[in-house]
Backbone as ProteinMPNN parsed JSONL, in Angstrom:
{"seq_chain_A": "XXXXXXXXXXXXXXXXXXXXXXXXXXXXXXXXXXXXXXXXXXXXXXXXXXXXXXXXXXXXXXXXXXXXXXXXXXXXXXXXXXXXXXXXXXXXXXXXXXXXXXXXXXXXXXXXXXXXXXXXXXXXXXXXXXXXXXXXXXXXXXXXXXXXXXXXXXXXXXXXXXXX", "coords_chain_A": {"N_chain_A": [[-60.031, 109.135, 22.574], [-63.259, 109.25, 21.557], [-66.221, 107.196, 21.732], [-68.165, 106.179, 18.535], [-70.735, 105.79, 18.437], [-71.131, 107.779, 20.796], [-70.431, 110.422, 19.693], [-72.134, 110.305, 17.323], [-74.36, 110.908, 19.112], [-73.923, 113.308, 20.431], [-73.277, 114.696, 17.924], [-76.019, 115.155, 16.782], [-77.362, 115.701, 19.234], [-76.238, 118.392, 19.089], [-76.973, 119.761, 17.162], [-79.88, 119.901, 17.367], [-80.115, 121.52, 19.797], [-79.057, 123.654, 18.254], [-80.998, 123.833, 16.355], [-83.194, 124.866, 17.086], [-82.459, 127.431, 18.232], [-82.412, 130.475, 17.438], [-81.021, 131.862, 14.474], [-81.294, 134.386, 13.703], [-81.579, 136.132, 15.715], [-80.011, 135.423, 18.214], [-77.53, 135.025, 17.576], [-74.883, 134.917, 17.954], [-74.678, 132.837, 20.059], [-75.566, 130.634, 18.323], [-73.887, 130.807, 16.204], [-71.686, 130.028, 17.811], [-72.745, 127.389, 18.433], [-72.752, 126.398, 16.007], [-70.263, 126.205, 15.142], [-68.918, 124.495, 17.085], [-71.152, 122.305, 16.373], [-70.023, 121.147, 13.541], [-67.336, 120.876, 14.188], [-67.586, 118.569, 15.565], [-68.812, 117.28, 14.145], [-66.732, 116.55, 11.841], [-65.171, 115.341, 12.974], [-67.056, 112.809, 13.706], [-67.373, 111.974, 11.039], [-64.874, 111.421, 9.724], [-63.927, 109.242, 11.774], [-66.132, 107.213, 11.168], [-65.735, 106.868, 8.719], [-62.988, 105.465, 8.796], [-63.831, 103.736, 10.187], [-65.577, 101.943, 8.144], [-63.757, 101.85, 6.228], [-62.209, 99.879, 7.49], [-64.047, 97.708, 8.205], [-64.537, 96.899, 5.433], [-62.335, 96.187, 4.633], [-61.738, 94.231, 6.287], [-64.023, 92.367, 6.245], [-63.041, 91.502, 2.96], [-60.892, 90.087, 3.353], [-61.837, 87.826, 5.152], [-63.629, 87.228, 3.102], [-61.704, 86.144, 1.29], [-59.947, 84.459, 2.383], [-62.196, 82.523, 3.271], [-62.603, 81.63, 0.802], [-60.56, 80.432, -0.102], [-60.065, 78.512, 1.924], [-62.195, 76.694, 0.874], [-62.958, 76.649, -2.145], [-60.761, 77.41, -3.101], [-58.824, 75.17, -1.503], [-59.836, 73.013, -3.021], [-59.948, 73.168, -5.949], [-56.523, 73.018, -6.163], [-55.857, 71.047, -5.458], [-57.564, 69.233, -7.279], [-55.821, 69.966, -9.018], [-53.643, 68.953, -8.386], [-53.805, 66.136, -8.472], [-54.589, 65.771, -10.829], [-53.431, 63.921, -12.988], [-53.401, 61.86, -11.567], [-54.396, 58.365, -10.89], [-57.588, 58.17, -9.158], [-58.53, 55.502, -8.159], [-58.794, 52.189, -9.655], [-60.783, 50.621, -12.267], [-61.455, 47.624, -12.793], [-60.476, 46.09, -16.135], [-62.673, 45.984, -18.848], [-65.035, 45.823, -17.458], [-67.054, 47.832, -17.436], [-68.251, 49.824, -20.581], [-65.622, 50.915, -23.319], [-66.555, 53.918, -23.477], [-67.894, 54.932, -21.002], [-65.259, 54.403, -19.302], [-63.831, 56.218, -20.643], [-65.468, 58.67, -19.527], [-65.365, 58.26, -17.102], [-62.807, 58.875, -16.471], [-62.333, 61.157, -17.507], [-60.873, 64.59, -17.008], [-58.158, 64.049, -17.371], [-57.705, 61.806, -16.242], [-55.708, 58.888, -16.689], [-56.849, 56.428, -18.585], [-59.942, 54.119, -17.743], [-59.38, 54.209, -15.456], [-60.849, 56.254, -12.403], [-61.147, 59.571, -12.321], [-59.948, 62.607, -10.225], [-61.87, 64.595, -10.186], [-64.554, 63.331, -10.876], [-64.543, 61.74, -8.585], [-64.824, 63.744, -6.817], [-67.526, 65.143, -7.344], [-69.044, 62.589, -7.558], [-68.73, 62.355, -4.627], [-69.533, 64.477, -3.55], [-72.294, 64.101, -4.626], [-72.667, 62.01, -3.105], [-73.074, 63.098, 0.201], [-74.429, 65.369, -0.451], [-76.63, 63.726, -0.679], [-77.116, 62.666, 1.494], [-76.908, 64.522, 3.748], [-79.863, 65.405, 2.738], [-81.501, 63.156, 3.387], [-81.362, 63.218, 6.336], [-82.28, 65.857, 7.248], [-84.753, 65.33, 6.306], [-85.451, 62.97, 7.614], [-84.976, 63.995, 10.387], [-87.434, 66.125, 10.376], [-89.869, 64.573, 9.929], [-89.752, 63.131, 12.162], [-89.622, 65.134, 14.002], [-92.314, 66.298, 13.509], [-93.668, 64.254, 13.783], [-93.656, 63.789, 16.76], [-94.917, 66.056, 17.471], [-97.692, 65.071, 16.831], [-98.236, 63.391, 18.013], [-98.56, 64.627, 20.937], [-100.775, 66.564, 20.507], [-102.854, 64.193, 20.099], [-105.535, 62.708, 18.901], [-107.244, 64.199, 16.014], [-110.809, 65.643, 15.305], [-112.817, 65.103, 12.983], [-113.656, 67.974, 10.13], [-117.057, 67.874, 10.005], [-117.597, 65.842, 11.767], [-119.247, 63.946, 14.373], [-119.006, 63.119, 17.997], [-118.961, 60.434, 17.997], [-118.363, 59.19, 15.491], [-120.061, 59.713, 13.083], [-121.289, 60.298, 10.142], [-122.81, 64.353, 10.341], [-125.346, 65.403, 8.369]], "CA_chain_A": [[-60.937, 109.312, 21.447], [-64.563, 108.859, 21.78], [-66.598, 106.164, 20.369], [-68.778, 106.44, 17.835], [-72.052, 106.424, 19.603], [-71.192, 109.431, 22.019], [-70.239, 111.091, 18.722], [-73.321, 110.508, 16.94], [-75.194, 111.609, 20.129], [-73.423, 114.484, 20.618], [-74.223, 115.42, 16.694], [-77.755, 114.784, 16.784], [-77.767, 117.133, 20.381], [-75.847, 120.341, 18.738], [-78.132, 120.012, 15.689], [-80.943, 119.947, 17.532], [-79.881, 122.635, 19.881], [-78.761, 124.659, 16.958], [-82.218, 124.267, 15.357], [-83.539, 125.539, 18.197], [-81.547, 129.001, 18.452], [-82.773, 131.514, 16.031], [-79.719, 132.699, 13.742], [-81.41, 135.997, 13.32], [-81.878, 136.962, 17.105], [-79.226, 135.055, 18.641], [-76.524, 134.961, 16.218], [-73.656, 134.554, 18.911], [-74.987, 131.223, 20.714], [-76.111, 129.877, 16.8], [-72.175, 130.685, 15.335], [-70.743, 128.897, 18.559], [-73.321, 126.23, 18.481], [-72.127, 125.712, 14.46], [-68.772, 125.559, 14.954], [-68.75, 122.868, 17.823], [-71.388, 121.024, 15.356], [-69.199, 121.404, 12.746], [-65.794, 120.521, 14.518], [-68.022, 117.322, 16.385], [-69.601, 116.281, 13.016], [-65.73, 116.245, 11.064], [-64.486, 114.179, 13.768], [-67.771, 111.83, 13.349], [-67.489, 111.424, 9.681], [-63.404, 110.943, 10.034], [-64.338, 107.976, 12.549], [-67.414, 106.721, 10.66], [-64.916, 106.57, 7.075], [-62.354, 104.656, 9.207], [-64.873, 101.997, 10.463], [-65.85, 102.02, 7.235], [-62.63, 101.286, 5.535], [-61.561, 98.386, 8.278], [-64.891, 96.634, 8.033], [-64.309, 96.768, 4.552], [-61.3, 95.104, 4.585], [-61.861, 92.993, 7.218], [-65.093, 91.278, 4.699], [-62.941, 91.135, 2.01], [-60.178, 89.293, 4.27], [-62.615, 86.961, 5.181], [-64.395, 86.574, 1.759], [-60.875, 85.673, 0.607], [-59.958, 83.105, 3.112], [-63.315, 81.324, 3.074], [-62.908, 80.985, -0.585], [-58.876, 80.001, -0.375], [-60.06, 76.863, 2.694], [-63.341, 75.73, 0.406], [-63.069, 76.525, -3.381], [-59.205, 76.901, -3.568], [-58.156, 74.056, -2.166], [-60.564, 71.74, -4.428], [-59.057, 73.505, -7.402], [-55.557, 72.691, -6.116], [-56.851, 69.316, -5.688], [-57.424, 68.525, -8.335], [-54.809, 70.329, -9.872], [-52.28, 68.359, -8.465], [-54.113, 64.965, -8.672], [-55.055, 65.656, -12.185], [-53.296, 62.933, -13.82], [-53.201, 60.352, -11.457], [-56.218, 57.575, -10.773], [-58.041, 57.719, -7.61], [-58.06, 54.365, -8.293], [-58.958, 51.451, -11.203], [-61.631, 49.965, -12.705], [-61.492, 46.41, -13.611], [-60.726, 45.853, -17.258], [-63.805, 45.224, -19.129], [-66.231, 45.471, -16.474], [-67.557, 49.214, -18.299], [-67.828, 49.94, -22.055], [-64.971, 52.185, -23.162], [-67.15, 55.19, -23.359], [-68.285, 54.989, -19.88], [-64.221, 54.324, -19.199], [-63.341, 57.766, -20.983], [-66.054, 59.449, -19.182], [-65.078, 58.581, -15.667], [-61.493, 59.288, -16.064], [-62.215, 62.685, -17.758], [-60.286, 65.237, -17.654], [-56.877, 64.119, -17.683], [-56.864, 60.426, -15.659], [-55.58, 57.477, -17.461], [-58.527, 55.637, -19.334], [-59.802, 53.332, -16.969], [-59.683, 54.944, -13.53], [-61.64, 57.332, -12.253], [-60.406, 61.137, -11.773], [-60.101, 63.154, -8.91], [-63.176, 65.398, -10.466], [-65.323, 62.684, -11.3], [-64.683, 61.056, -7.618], [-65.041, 64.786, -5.948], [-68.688, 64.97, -7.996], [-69.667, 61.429, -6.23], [-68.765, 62.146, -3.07], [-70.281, 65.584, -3.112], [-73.916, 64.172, -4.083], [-73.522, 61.324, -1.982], [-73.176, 64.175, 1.148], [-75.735, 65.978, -0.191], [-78.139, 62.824, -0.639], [-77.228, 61.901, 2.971], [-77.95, 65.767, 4.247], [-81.502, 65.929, 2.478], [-81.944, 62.472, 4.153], [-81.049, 63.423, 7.549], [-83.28, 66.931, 7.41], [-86.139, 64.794, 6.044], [-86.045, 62.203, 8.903], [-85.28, 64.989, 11.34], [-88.756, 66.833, 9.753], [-90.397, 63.324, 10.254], [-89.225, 62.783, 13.448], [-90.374, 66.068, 14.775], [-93.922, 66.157, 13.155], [-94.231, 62.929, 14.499], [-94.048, 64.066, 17.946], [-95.807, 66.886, 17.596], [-98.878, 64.649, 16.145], [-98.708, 62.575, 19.443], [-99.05, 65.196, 21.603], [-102.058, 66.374, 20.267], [-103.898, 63.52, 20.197], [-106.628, 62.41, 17.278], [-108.182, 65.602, 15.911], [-112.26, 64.862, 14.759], [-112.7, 65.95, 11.312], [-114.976, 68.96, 10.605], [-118.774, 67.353, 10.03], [-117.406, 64.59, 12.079], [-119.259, 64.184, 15.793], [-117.715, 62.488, 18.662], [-119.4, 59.176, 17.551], [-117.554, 59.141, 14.167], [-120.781, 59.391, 12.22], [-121.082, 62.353, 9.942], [-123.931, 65.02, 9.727], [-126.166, 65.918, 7.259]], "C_chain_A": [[-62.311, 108.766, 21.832], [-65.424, 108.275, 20.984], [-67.428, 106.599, 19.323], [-70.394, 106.835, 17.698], [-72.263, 107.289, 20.353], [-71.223, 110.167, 20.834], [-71.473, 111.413, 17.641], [-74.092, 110.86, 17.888], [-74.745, 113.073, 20.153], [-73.086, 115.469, 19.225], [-75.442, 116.172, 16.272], [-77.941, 116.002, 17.891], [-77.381, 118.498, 19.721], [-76.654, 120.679, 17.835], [-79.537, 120.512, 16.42], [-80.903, 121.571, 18.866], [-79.375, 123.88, 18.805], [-80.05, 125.345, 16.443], [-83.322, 125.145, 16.379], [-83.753, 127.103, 18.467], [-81.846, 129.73, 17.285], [-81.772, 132.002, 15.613], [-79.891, 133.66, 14.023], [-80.972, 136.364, 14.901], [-80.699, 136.557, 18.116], [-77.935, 134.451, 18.239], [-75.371, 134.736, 16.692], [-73.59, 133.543, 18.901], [-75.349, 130.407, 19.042], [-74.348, 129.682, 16.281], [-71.564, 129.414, 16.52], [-71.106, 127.369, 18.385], [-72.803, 125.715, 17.181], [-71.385, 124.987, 14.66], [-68.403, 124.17, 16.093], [-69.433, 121.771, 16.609], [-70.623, 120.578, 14.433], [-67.757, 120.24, 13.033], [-66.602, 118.803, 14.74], [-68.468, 116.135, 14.671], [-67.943, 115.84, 11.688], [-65.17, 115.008, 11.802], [-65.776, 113.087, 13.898], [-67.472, 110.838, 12.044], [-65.852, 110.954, 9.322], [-63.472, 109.498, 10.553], [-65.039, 107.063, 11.614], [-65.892, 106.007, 9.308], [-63.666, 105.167, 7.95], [-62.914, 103.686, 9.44], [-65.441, 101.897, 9.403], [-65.2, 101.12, 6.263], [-62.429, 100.495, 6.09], [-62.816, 97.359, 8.115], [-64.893, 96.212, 6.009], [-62.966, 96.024, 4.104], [-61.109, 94.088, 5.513], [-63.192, 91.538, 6.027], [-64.115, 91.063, 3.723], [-61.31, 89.929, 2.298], [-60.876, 88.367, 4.331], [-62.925, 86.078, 4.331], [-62.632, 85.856, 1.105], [-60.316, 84.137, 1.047], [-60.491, 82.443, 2.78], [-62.822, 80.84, 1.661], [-61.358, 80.497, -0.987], [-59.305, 78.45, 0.633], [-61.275, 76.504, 1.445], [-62.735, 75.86, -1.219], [-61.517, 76.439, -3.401], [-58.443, 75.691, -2.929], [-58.358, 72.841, -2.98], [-59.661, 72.073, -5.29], [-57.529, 73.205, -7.575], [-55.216, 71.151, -5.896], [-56.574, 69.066, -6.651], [-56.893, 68.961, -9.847], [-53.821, 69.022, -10.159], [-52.227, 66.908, -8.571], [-54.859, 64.675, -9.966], [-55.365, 64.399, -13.304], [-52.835, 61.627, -12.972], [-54.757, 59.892, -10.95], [-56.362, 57.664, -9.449], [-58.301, 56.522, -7.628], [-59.005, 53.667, -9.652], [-60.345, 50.612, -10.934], [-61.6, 48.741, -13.482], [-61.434, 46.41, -14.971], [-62.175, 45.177, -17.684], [-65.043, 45.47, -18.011], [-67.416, 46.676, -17.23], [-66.722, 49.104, -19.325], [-66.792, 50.997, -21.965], [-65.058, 53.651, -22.944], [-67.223, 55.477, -22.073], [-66.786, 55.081, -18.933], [-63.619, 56.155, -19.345], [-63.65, 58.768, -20.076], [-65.335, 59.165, -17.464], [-63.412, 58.632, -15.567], [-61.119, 60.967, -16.628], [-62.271, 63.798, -16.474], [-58.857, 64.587, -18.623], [-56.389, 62.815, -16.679], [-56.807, 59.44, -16.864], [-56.698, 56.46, -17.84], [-58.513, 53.934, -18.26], [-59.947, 52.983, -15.51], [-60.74, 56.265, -13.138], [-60.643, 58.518, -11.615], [-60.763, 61.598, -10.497], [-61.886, 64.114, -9.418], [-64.21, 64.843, -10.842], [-65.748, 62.079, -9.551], [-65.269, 62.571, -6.64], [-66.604, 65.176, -6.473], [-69.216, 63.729, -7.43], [-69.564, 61.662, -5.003], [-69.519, 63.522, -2.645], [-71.688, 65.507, -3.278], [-74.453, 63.317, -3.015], [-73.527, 62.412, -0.319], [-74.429, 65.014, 1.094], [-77.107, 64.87, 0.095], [-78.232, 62.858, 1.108], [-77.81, 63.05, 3.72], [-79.498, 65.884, 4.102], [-81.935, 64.818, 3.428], [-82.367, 62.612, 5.705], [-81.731, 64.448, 7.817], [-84.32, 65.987, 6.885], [-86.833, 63.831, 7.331], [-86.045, 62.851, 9.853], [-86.479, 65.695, 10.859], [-89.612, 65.876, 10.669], [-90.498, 63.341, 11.58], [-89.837, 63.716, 14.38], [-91.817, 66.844, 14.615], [-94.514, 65.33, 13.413], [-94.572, 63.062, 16.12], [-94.772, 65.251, 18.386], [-97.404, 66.315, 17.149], [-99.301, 64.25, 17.556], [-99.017, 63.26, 20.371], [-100.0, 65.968, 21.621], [-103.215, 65.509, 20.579], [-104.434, 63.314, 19.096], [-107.235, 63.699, 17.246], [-109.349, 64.88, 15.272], [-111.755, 66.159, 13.906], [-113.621, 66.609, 11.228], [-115.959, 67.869, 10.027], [-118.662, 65.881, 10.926], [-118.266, 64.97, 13.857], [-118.462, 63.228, 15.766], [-117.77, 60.818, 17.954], [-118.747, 58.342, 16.606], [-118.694, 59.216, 12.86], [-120.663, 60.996, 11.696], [-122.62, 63.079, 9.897], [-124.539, 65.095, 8.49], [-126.441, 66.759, 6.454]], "O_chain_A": [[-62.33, 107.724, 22.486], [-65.558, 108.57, 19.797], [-67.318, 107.822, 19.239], [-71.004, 107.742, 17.131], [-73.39, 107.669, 20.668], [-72.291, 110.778, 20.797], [-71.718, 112.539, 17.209], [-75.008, 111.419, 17.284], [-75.546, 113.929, 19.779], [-72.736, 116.646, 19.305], [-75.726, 117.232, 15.715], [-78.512, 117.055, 17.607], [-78.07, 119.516, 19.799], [-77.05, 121.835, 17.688], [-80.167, 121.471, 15.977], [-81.658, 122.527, 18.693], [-79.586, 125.069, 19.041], [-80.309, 126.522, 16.19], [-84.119, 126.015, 16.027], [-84.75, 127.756, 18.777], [-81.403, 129.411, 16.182], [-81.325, 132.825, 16.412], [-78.995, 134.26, 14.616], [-79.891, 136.926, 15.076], [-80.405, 137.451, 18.91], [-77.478, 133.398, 18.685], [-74.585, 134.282, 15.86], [-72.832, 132.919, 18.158], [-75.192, 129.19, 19.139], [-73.775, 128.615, 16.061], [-71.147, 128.29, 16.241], [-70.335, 126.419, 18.249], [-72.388, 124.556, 17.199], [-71.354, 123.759, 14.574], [-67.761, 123.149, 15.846], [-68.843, 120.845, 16.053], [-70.488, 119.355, 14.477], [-67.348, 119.264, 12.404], [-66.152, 117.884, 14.055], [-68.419, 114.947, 14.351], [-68.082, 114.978, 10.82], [-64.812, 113.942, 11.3], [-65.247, 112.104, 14.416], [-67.371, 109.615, 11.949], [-65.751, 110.005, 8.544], [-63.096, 108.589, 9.813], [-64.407, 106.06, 11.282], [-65.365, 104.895, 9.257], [-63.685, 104.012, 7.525], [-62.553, 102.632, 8.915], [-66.536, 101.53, 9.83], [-65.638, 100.13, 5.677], [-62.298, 99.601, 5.255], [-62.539, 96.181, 7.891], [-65.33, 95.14, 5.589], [-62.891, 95.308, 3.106], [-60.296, 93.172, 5.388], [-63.081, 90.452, 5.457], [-64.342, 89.898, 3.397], [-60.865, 89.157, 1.449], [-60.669, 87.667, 3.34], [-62.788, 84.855, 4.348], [-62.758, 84.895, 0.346], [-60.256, 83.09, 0.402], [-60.036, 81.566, 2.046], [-62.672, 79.633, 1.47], [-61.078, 80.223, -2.154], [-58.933, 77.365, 0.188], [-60.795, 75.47, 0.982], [-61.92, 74.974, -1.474], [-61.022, 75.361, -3.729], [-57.539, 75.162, -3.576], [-57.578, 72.008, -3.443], [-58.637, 71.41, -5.456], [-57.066, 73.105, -8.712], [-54.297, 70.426, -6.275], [-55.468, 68.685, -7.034], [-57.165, 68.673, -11.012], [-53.415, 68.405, -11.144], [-51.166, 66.301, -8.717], [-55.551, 63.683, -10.196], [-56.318, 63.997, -13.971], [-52.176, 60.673, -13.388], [-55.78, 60.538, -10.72], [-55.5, 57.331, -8.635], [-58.332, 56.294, -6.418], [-59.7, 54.316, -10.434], [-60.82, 50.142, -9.9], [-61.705, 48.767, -14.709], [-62.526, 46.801, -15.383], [-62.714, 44.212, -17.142], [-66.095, 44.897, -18.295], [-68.551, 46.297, -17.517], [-65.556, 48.735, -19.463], [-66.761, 51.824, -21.055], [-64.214, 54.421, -22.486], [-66.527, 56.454, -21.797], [-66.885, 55.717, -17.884], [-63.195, 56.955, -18.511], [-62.834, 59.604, -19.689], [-64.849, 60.107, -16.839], [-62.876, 58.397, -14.484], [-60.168, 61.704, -16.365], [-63.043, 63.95, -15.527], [-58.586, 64.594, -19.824], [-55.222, 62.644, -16.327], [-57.646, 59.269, -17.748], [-57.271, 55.778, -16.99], [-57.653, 53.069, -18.094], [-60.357, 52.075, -14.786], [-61.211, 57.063, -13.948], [-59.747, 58.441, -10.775], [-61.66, 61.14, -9.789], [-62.883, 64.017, -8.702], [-65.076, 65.621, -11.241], [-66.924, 61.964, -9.206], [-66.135, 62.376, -5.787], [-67.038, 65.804, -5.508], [-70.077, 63.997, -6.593], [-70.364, 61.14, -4.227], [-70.038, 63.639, -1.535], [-72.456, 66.237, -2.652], [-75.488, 63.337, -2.348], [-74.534, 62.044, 0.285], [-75.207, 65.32, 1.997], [-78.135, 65.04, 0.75], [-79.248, 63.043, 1.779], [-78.895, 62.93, 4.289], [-80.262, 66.302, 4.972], [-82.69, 65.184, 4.328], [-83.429, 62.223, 6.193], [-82.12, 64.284, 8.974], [-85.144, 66.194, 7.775], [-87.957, 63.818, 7.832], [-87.016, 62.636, 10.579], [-86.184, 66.518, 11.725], [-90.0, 66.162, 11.802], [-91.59, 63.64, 12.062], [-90.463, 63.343, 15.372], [-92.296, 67.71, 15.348], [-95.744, 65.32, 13.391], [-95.558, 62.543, 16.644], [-95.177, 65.403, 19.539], [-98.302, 67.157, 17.139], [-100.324, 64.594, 18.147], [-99.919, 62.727, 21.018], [-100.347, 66.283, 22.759], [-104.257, 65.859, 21.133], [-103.823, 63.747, 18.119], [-107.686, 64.258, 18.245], [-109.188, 63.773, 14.758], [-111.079, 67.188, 13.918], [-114.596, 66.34, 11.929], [-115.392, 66.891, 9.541], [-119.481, 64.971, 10.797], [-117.987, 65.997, 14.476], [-117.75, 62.648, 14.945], [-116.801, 60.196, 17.518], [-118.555, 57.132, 16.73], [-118.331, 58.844, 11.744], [-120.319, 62.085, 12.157], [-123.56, 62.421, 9.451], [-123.886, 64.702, 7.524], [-127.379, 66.588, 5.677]]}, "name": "protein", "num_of_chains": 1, "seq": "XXXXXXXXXXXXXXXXXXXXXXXXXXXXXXXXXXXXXXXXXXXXXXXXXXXXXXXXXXXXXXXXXXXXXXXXXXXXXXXXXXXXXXXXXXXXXXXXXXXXXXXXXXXXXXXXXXXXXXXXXXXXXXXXXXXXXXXXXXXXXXXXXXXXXXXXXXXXXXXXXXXX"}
């Protein structure tokens, strides 16, 4: 079977030989030239629909996975650690409200939940990411300053005095 690229070449050529060939005057070489285009362009678009359909299920393979390792197993997470404490909070140390709130949904008043602890640990990651692109920024505008050198400011001569 021939790939898909010879196949679209070898489309594109009968067409263009086709367009070529005057129907009226040469009406032989035009019918033959059809029917190869014809036969060449069914077996293109046959091919084409198949790579078509597999990349299409290959993405949605994918898209399913990704989202079964990242979002489904959080959700099974903290399915299955619903109702117990990721761990306790000193009696008294927080008002009860503040108690309710960090054991909401469904941990024991007192502790903190798996969805309260998976919400901390996901901004401290992000804080630490923005950190880490900010000092990497830093870091590499910094050495790009030094290798420059001092730039003079416009109305500035070399002197440092300014014009007039």
């Amino acid at each position: 079977m021939r790939s898909h690229t010879e196949l679209r070449g070898e489309v594109v050529r009968l067409k263009r030989e086709m367009n070529a060939t005057s129907s009226q005057d040469q009406f032989a070489k035009w019918a033959k030239l059809r029917r190869q285009h014809d036969k060449v362009l069914a077996e293109y678009e046959e091919l084409s629909s198949s790579l078509s359909s597999f990349k299409s299920t290959f993405n949605r393979t994918t898209t399913v996975l990704r989202w079964l390792g990242t979002n489904g197993l959080r959700f099974f997470l903290q399915w299955w650690f619903a109702k117990r404490p990721m761990f306790w909070i000193p009696r008294g140390w927080l008002p009860g409200y503040v108690e309710w709130a960090l054991a909401f949904p469904r941990a024991p008043r007192g502790s903190v939940s798996i969805q309260i602890w998976g919400i901390a640990c996901g901004t401290v990651v992000n804080l630490i990411g923005t950190a880490v692109v900010a000092g990497w920024a830093l870091r590499s505008q910094g050495t790009k300053e030094k290798g420059k050198g001092k730039m003079a400011m416009k109305g500035e001569k070399e002197t440092g005095k300014k014009e007039l």
